[in-house]
Structures are given as structure tokens and as C-alpha cells.
N, C-alpha and C positions, 0 to 999 in steps of 0.2 A: 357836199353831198346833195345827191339829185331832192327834189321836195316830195316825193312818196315814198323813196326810201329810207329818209329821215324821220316820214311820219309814223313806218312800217316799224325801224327799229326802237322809237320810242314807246311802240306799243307793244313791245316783245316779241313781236312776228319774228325776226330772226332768232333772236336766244332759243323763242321753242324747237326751232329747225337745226340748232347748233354750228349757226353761220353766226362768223365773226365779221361787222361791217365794218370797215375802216375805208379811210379817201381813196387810198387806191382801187380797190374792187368794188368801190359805190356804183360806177357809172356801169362794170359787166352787170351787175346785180341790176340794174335797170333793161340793160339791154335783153337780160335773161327774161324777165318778168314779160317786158315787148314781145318778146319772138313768141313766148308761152300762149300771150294771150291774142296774138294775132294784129297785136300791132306794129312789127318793126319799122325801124323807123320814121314813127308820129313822134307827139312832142309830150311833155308832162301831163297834162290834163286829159289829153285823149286815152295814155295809159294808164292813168289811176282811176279815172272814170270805171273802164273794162274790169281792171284789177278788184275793185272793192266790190263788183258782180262775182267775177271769180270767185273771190274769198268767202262770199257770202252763198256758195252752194259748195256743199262740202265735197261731188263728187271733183269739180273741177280747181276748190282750192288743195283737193291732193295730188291733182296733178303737176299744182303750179309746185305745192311741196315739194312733193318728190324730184322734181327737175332742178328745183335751185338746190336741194340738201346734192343732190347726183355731182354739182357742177362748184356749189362753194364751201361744203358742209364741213369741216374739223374732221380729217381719220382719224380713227386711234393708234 
């Protein structure tokens, strides 16, 4: 599992969004967050960096929200 997305689901960032992380879909859940926040393909540090700016203004961590629940979230 990528290292911010490991860090992301240990803090419950996905449970609250109702995305289940497992190996497989670790590495699109990263590429999602990249493209979100305008880094596709950079490397680890340059997207967690941007990500945890994101996160931390709530109009653009709902944007990130809304794009990863849009693309990984559990239907009913």
C-alpha cells in the first residue's frame, strides 16, 4: 500500500467516505488523489504534501471527497 494511503486509512479518511482500501485499489486510490490535486504523476511526498493542504481546507477536501466516494465508494 502506497505511504499516504496507508496513513490516510489508518486515520479513517476512507471509512468516513465509505471506500474499502485493500492492495488492489491502493495504488488507483493514489493515482485518484494525484490527478485531484494536481499532481499526476509525481511521487509520494510531493502528493501528500499537496493532499494534507487539501484536506485541511474543507472546500477542496470535498472536492477530493466527492471524486474518490464518485470513483471507489461501496453502492448499495
Amino acid at each position: 500500500m502506497t505511504c499516504f494511503v496507508a496513513h490516510l486509512k489508518k486515520k479513517g479518511y476512507f471509512e468516513l467516505l465509505g471506500i474499502l482500501v485493500t492492495k488492489e485499489n491502493a495504488k488507483d486510490i493514489e493515482e485518484e488523489i494525484a490527478k485531484t490535486v494536481g499532481l499526476p504523476g509525481e511521487h509520494c511526498p510531493a502528493i501528500w504534501k499537496e493532499t494534507k493542504v487539501w484536506i485541511a481546507d474543507p472546500k477542496k477536501k470535498a472536492v477530493l471527497d466527492r471524486n474518490l466516494q464518485k470513483r471507489f465508494a461501496s453502492k448499495p
